[in-house]
PAMIDO-514384 format. One line per 2 residues: number of its first residue (from 1); their letters; for each residue x negated, y negated, z negated of C-alpha. Coordinates in Angstrom, 2 decimals, decimal comma, padded with zeros to 5 digits. Layout:
BEGIN
NUM = a = X Y Z ~ ...
END
This chain:
BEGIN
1 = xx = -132,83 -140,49 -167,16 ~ -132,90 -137,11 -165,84
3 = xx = -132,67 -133,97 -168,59 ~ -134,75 -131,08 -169,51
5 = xx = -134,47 -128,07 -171,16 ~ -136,46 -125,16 -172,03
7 = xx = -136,51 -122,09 -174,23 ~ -139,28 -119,31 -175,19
9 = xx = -137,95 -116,10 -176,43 ~ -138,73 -112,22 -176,46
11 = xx = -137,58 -109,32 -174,66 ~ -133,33 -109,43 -175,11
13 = xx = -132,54 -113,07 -175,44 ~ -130,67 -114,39 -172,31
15 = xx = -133,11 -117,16 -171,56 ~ -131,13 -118,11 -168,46
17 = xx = -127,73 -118,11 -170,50 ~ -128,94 -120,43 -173,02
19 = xx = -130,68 -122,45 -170,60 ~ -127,09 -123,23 -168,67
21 = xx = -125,89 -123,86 -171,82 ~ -128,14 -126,37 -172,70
23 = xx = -127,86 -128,03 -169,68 ~ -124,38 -128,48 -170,09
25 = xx = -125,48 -130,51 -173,16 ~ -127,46 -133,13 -171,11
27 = xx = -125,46 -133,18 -168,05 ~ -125,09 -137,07 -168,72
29 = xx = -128,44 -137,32 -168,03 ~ -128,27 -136,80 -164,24
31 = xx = -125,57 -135,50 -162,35 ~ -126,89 -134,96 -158,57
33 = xx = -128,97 -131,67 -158,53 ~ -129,18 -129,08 -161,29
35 = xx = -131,73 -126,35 -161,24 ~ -133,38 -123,34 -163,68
37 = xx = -137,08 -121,50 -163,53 ~ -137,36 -118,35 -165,46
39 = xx = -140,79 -116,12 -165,75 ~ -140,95 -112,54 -166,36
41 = xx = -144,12 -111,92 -167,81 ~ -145,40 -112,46 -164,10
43 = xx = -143,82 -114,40 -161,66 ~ -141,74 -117,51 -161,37
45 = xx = -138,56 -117,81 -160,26 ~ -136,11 -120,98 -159,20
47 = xx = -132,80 -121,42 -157,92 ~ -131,48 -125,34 -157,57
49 = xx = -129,13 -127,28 -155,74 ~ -127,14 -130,82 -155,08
51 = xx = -124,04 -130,83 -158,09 ~ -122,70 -130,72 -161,18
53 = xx = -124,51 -127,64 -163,74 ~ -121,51 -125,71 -163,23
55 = xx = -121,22 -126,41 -159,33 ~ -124,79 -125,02 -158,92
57 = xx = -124,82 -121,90 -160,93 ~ -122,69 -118,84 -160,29
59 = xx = -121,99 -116,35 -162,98 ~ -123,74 -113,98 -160,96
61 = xx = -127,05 -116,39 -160,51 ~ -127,15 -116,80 -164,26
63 = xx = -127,05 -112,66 -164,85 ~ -129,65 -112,61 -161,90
65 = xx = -131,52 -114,86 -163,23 ~ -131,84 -114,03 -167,01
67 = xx = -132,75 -110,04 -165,80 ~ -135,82 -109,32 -167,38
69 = xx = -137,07 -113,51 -167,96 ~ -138,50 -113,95 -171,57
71 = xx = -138,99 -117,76 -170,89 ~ -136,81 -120,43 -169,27
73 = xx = -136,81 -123,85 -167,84 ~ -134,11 -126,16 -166,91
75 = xx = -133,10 -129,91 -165,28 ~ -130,27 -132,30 -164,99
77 = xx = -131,35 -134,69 -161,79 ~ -130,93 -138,59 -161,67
79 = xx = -133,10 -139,60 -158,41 ~ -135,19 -142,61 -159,21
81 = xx = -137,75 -141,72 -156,67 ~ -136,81 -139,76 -154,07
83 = xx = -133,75 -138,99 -152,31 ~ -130,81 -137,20 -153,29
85 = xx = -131,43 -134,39 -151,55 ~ -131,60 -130,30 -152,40
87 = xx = -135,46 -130,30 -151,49 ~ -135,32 -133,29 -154,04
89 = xx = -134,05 -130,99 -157,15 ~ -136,14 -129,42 -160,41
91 = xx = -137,58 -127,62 -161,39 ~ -140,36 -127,93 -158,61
93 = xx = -141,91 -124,79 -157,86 ~ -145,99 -125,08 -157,48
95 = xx = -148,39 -122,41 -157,38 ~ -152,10 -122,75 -158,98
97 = xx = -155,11 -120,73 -156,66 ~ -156,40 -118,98 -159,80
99 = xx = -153,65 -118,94 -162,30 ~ -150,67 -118,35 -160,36
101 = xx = -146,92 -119,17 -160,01 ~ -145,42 -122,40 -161,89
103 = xx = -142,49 -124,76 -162,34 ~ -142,16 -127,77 -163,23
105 = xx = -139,22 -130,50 -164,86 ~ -139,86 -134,25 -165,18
107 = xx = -138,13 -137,13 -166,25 ~ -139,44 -140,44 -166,19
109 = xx = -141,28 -142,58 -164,00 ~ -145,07 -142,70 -162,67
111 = xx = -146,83 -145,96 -161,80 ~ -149,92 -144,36 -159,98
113 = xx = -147,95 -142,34 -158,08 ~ -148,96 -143,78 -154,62
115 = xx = -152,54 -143,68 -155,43 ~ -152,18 -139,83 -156,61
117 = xx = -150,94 -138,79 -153,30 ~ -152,88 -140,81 -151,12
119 = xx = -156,20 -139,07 -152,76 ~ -154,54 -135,80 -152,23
121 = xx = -154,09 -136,33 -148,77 ~ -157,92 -137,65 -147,93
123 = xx = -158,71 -133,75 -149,56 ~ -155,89 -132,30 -146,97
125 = xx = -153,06 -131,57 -149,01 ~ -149,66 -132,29 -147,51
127 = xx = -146,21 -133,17 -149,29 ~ -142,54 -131,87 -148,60
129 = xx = -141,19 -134,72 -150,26 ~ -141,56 -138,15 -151,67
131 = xx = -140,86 -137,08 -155,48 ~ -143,74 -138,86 -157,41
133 = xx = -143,05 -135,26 -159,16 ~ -144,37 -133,42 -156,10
135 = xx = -147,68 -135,64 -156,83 ~ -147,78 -134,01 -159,89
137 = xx = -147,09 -130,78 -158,65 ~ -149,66 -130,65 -156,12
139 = xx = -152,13 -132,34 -158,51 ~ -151,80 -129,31 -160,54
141 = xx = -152,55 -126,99 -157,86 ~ -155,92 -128,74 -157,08
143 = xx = -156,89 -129,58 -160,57 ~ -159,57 -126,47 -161,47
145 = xx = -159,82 -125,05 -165,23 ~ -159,93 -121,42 -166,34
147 = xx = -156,66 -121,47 -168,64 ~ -153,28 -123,51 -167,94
149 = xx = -154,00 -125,18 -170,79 ~ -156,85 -126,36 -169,47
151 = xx = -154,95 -127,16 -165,76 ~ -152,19 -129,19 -167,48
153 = xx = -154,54 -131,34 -169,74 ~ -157,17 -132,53 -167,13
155 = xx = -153,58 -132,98 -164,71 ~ -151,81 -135,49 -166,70
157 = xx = -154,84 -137,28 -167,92 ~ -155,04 -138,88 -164,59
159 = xx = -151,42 -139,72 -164,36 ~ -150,07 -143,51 -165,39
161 = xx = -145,87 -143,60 -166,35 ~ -143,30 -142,58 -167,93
163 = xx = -143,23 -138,71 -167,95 ~ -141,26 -136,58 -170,31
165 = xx = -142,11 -132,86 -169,05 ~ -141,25 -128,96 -169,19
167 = xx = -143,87 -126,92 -167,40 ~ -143,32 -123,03 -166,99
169 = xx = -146,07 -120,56 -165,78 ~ -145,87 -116,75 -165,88
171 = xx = -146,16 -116,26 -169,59 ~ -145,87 -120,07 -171,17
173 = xx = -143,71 -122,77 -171,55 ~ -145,28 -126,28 -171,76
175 = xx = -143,89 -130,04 -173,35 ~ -145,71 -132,43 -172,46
177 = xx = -144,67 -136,99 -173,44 ~ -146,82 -139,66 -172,17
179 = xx = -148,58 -141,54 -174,54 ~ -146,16 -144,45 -174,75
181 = xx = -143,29 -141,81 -175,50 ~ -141,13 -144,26 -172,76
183 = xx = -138,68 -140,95 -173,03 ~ -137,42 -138,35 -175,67
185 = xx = -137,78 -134,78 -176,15 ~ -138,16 -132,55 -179,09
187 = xx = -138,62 -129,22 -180,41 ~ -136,36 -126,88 -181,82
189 = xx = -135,97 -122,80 -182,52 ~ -133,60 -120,43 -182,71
191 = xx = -133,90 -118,36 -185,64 ~ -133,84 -114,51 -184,16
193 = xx = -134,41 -111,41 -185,91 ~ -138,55 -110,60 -185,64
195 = xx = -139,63 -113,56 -183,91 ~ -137,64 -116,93 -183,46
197 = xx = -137,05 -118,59 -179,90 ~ -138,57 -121,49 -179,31
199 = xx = -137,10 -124,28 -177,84 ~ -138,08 -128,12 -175,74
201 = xx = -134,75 -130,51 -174,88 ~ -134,79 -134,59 -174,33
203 = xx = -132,01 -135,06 -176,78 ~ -131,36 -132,96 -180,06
205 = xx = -127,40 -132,59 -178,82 ~ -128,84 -129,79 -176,41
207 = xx = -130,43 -127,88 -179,75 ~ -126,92 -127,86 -180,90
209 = xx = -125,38 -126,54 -178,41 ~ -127,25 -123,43 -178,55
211 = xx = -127,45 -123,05 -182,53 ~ -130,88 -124,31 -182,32
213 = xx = -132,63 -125,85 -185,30 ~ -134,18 -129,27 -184,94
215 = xx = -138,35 -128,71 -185,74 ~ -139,70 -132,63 -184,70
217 = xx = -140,03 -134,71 -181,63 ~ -143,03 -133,84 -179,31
219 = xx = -145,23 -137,11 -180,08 ~ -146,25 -139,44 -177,16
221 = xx = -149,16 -138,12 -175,79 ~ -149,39 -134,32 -176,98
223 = xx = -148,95 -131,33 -175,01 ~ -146,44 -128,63 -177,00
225 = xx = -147,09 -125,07 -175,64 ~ -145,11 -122,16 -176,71
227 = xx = -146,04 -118,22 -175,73 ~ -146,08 -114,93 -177,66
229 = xx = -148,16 -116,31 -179,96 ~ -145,95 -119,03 -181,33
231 = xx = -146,52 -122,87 -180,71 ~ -149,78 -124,81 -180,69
233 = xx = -149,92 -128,39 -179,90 ~ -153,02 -130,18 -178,49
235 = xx = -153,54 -134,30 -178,30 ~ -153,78 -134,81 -174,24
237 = xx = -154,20 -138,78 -174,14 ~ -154,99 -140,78 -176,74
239 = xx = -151,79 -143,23 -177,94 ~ -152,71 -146,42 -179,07
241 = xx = -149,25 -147,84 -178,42 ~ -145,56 -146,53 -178,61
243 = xx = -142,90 -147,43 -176,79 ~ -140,11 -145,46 -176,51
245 = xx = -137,12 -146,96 -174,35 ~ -134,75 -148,99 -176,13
247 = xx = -131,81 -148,43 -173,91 ~ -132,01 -144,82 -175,28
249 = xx = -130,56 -145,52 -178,47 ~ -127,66 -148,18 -176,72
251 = xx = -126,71 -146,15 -173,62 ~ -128,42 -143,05 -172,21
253 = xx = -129,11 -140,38 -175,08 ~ -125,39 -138,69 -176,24
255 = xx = -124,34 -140,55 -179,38 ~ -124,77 -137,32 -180,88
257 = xx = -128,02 -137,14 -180,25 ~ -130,84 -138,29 -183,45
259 = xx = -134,00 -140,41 -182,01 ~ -136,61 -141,17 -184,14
261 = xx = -134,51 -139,70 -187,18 ~ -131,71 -142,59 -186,48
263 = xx = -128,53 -141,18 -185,48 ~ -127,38 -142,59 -182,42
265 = xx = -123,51 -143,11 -183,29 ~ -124,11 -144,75 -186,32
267 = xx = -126,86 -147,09 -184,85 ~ -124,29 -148,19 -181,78
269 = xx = -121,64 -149,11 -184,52 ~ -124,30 -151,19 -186,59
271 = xx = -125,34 -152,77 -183,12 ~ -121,11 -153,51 -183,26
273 = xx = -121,27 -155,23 -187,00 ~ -124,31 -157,10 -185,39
275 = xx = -122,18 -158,60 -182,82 ~ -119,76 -159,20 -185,00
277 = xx = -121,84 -161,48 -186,87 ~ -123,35 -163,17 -184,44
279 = xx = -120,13 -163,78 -182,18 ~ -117,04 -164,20 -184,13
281 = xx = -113,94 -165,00 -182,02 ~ -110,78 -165,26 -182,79
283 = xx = -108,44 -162,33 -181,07 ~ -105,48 -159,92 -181,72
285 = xx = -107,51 -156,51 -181,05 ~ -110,62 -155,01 -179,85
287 = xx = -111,18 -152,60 -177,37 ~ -113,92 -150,74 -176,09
289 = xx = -114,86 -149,88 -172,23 ~ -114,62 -146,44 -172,72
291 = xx = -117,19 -144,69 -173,99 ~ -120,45 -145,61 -173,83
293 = xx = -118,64 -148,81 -175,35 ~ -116,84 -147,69 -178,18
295 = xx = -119,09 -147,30 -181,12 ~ -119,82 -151,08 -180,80
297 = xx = -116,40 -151,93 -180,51 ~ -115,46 -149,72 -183,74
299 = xx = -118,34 -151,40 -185,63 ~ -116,90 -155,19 -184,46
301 = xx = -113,87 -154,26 -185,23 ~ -114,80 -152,91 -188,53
303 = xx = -116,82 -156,36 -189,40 ~ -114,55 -158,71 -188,31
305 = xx = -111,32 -156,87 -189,70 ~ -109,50 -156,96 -186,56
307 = xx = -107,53 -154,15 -185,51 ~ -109,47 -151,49 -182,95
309 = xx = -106,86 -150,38 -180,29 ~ -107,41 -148,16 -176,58
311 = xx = -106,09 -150,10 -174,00 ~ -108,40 -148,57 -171,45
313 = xx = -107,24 -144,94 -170,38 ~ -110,59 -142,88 -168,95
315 = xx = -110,61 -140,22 -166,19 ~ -113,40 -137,56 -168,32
317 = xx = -113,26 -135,84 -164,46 ~ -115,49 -139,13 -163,29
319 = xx = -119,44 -139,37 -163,34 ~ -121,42 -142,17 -165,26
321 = xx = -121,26 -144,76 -162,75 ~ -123,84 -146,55 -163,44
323 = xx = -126,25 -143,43 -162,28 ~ -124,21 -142,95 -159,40
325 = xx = -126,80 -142,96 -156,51 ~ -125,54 -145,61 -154,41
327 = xx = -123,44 -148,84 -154,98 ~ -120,26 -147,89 -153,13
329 = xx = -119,88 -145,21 -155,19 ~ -120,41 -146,95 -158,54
331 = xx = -117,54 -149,73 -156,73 ~ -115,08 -146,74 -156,04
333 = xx = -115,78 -144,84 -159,92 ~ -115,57 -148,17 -161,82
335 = xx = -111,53 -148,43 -160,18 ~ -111,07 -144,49 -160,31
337 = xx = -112,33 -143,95 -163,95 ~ -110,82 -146,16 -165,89
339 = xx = -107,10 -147,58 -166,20 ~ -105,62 -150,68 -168,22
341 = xx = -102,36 -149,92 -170,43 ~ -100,49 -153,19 -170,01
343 = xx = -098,09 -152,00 -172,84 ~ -100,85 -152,34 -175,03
345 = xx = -102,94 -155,63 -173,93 ~ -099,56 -158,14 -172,38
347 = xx = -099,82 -161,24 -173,59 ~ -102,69 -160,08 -176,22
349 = xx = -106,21 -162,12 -177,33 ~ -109,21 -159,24 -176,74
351 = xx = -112,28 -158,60 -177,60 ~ -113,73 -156,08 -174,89
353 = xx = -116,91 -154,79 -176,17 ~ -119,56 -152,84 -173,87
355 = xx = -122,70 -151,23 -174,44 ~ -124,63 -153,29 -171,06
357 = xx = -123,69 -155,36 -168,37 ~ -126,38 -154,46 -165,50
359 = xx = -124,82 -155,26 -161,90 ~ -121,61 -156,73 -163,08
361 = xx = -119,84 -154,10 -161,34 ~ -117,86 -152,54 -163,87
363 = xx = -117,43 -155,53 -166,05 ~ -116,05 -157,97 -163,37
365 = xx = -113,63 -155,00 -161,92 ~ -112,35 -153,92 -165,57
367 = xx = -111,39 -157,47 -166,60 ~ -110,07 -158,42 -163,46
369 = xx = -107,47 -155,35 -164,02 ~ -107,32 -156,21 -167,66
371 = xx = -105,63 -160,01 -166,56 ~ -103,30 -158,17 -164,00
373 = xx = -101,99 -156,03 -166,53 ~ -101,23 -159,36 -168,61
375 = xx = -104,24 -159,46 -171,29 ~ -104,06 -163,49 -172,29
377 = xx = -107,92 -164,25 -173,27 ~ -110,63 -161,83 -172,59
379 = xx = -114,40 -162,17 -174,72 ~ -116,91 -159,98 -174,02
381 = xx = -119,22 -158,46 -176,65 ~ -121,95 -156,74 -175,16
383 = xx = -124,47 -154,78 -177,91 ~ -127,44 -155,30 -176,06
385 = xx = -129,40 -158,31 -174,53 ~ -129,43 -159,48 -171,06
387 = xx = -131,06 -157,30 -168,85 ~ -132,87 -159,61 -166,85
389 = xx = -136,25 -157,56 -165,56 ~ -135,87 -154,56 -163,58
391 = xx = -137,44 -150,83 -164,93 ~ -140,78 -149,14 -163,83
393 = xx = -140,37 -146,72 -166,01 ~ -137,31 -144,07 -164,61
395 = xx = -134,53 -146,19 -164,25 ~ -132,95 -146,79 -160,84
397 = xx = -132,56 -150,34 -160,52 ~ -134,25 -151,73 -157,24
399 = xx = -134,82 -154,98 -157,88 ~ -133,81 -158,30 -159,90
401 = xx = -131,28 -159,27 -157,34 ~ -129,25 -156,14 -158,46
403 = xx = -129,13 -157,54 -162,26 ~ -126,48 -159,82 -162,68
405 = xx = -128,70 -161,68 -165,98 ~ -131,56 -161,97 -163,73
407 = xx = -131,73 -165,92 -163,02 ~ -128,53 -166,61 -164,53
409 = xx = -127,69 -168,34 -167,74 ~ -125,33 -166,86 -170,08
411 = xx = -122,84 -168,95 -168,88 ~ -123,38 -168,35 -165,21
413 = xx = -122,86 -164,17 -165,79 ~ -119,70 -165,16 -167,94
415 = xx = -118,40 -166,97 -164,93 ~ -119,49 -164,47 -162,93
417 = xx = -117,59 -161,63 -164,29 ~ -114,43 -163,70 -165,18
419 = xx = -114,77 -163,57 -168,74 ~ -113,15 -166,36 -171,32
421 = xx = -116,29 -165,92 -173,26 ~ -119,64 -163,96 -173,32
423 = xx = -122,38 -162,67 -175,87 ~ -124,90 -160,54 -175,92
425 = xx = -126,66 -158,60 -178,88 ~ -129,74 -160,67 -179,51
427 = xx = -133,48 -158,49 -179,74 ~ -133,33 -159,29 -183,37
429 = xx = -129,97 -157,95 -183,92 ~ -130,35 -154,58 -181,98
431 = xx = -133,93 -154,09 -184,04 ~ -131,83 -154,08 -187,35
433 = xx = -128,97 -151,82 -186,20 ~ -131,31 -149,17 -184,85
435 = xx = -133,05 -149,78 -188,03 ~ -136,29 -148,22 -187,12
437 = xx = -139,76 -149,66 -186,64 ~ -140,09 -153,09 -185,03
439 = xx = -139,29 -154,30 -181,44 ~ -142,92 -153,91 -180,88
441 = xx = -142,78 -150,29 -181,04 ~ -140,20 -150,07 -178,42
443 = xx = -140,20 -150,69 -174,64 ~ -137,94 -153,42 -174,29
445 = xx = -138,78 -154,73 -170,83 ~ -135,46 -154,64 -169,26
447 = xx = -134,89 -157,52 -171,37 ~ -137,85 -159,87 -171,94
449 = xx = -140,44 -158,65 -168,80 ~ -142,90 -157,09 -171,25
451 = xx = -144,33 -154,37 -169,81 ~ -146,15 -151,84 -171,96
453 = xx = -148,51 -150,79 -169,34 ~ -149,69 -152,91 -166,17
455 = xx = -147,77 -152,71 -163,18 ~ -149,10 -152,07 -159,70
457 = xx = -148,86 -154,66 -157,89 ~ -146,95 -153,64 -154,73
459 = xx = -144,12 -152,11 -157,06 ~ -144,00 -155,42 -158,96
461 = xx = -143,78 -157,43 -155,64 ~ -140,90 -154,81 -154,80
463 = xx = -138,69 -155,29 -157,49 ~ -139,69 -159,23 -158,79
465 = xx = -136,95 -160,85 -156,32 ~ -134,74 -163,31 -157,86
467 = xx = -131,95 -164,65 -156,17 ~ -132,19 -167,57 -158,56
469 = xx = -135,68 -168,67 -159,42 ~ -136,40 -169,46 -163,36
471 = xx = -140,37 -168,95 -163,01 ~ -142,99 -166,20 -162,69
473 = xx = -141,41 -163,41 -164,64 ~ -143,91 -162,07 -167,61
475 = xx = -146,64 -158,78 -166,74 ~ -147,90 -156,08 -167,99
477 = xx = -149,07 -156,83 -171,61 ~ -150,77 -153,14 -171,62
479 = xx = -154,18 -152,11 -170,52 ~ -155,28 -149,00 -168,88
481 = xx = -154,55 -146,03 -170,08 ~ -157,63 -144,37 -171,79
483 = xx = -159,03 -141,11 -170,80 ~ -158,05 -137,99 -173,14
485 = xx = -160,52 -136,56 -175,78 ~ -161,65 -132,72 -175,59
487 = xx = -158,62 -131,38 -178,14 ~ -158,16 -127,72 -179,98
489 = xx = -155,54 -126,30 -179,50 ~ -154,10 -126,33 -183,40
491 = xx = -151,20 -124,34 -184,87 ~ -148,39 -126,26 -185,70
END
C-alpha cells in the first residue's frame, strides 16, 4: 500500500496546497503517518507525523510550507516494515555530500533490504530506523555520481522489490517503478498558463482531485524526472517481466482509479457477473460488505437477476481495517464499522459478496451479526481467489498462519467463518473481468505461491508457517534482477 504524491510547478502555484489535496485522494492507501517535502530552488524541507492527512497538517503548516516551494512531495503511510512510529513517517529526509538536500516517498516492498544495510554498516554508516526505506535513503547518500540523475540510477540498480517512488532534491522531482511494476503510479499535468505543472500519484483518482490531466503510467523500470525543463524519462533496469499486483484492481486502488487503462469499478462488477456464473445460488437478495464489496455484489446481482439490497449500515468515520496495524484493532473496527439492519435481512436467503477474505476476521464477525439479526441462509461470494501465500512485496501479512485459506480447503474456511456456503472467484475468472493481459503479466502470488522474483531465504522461512501442512509451498519462479544499461535521458 502506502500513497504518493508529487507535483512540479513554477513560481505561484501552491505546491503544498495541491499536494494536501492530493493526499486526501489516496488517504486509503495508508492511514498511520502522513507527511509533505517541498524545495525552494535550494533546500528541502519536511514536516510529518503519526495520523490521518488532515490530523497532521495545520492550515498554517500548509501556508508555511507552500511559501516560496516550486516543487512538492507527498505520502500516505501503511507500515509494512517498520514500526508505526513518527521517526517511521515519509517522506524521509536524506542529504547527498555533493549534491545536497533530498526527500524521499516509497511504497512497496524490498527483498535485499537486509543485505543493503548490512554493507552500509561494514563502510560505517549508521541507521535511525529499521525502514528498508532508510536503506535506500542512506544508499543514496553514499552512492557517488556528478548529477542526481546519475545518484538515483546507479541507487536503485542495486535494489531487489517492490518500490514505487517520489524522490525530491532542491530543483527536481523524481518517479521512479521497479521493473516488475509490483505497484502503480502515473503521470499527469496541470494545464497552467506559460508552463503546465507536472504531476506523479499511485492512482489516477489523486490527478482528479486536483484538475490534473492523466499523461500515462510511469513504466516498470524507468525513472520519470520533472524540472524547469519539462519531463525526461530514462530506462533504469531493464524489464523483462511485468507484474503488477493483482489485488490492485480487486481491493487497494479507489474504484475510481484506471490501471492499465481498465477502470477499476467496472472491472470489480465484471469480477461480480464472474461469480455469478460460476456460483449460482438460490437467495432472496444480495448484499455487499460495504464497500470494498459492493461492485461485486452489484455485478452478481445484476447476472443472476436477484434483487441488490444494503443491509449492512457503514461507519465512513472508521479506517480500512484490514491495514489497521495490529489485530486488536482490526477485531474492534470490524464490530465498530459496520452494522446489520435486521428489518432488512429477518428471515431472508443472502448472498453476501466481498472483495477478499484474508484473516477471517471480518467475515466470521459480520455473519455472525448477520444470523443474530435473523438472516435465514448466508453464501458467501468472494471476487477473488483464496489467498493462501503470504506477500513479499508491501503487504503486511506476517505469515501463512494469519491467512485463513492457507492449509485449509474451501470447505474448512466456510466452516470456519460460519458460512452456509462459500466460493471464491477462480484465477481464470478474475483474468477476464479485469480484461487486460494474461495472469502471467500480473503478480498473483497471494494466491498460487508464484513469486515473480526469488525470495531470500530467511524472509521465506519467516512467513512459510502453516498451521496445516499441504506440502512445500511453490518459490520464486524469477531470476535475478539484471543490471541497468547506460540510458539518455530522452524527452518524453
Amino acid at each position: 500500500m502506502c500513497g504518493v504524491f508529487g507535483i512540479c510547478a513554477k513560481q505561484g502555484v501552491d505546491v503544498a496546497n495541491l499536494t494536501y489535496f492530493g493526499l486526501f485522494a489516496l488517504q486509503h492507501r495508508g492511514q498511520e503517518s502522513a507527511g509533505i517535502a517541498v524545495s525552494d530552488g535550494s533546500s528541502v524541507r519536511v514536516h510529518r507525523d503519526m495520523g490521518l492527512v488532515a490530523q497532521v497538517f495545520s492550515p498554517a503548516q500548509i501556508k508555511e510550507l507552500g511559501q516560496g516551494s516550486v516543487i512538492g512531495l507527498g505520502h500516505t503511510r501503511y507500515s509494512t516494515t517498520g514500526s508505526s512510529r513518527a521517526e517511521n513517517a515519509h517522506p524521509l529526509p536524506f542529504h547527498h555530500p555533493t549534491l545536497g538536500p533530498g526527500a524521499l516517498a516509497h511504497n512497496g516492498n524490498l527483498l535485499n533490504a537486509d543485505a543493503l544495510r548490512a554493507q552500509l554498516q561494514e563502510q560505517g554508516v549508521t541507521f535511525e530506523t529499521a525502514l528498508d526505506t532508510e536503506v535506500m535513503a542512506r544508499l543514496i547518500e553514499n552512492t557517488h555520481g556528478r548529477s542526481w540523475e546519475e545518484v538515483i540510477r546507479r541507487t536503485f540498480a542495486r535494489i531487489v522489490g517492490a518500490y514505487s517512488c517520489g524522490v525530491i532534491t532542491p530543483n527536481q522531482l523524481i518517479a521512479l517503478r521497479d521493473p516488475f511494476g509490483f505497484r502503480p503510479l502515473c503521470i499527469g499535468y496541470i494545464p497552467l498558463p506559460g508552463q503546465p505543472a507536472h504531476v506523479i500519484a499511485s492512482e489516477t483518482c489523486a490527478l482528479d482531485t486536483v484538475n490534473a490531466h492523466f499523461v500515462r503510467e510511469v513504466q516498470p523500470g524507468e525513472m520519470v524526472v520533472m524540472d524547469e525543463r519539462g519531463v525526461h524519462s530514462a530506462n533504469f533496469q531493464v524489464s523483462n517481466k511485468h507484474a503488477m499486483c493483482v489485488f490492485e484492481f480487486i481491493y487497494f486502488a479507489r474504484p475510481d482509479s484506471i490501471l492499465k487503462n481498465c477502470e477499476l469499478e467496472d472491472a470489480r462488477i465484471r469480477m461480480g457477473h464472474e461469480l455469478a456464473q460460476e456460483a449460482p445460488v438460490d437467495a432472496d437478495m444480495v448484499i455487499a460488505f460495504p464497500d470494498s464489496g459492493t461492485p461485486a455484489a452489484i455485478g452478481y446481482a445484476e447476472a443472476a437477476g436477484i434483487p441488490f439490497r444494503e443491509a449492512l449500515m457503514k461507519s465512513r468515520y472508521i479506517n480500512r481495517t484490514f491495514i489497521q496495524p495490529d489485530q486488536s484493532l482490526r477485531e474492534a473496527g470490524v464490530m465498530l464499522k459496520l452494522n446489520p439492519l435486521p428489518r432488512s435481512v429477518r428471515g431472508k436467503r443472502l448472498i453476501a459478496v466481498d472483495d477478499s477474505i484474508v484473516r477471517g476476521t471480518t467475515s466470521r464477525r459480520i455473519i455472525e451479526r448477520l444470523r443474530a439479526a435473523g438472516a435465514s441462509e448466508i453464501h458467501m461470494r468472494i471476487s477473488s481467489p483464496p489467498m493462501r501465500f503470504p506477500c513479499f512485496m508491501g503487504v503486511d501479512i506476517g505469515s501463512t498462519k494469519e491467512l485463513i485459506a492457507s492449509g485449509r480447503s474451501v470447505d474448512e474456511v466456510r466452516e470456519q467463518i460460519g458460512a452456509d456456503s462459500l466460493h471464491y472467484l477462480s484465477i481464470p475468472g478474475l483474468m477476464r473481468a479485469i480484461g487486460r493481459g494474461t495472469a502471467q503479466e500480473f503478480c498473483r502470488a497471494c494466491f498460487d505461491g508464484s513469486y515473480p522474483v526469488p525470495v531470500p531465504q530467511q524472509l521465506e522461512m519467516d512467513k512459510m508457517q502453516f498451521e496445516v501442512t499441504t506440502g512445500v509451498p511453490a518459490r520464486g519462479a524469477g531470476g535475478p534482477v539484471p543490471g541497468p544499461p547506460s540510458p539518455q535521458l530522452a524527452k518524453i
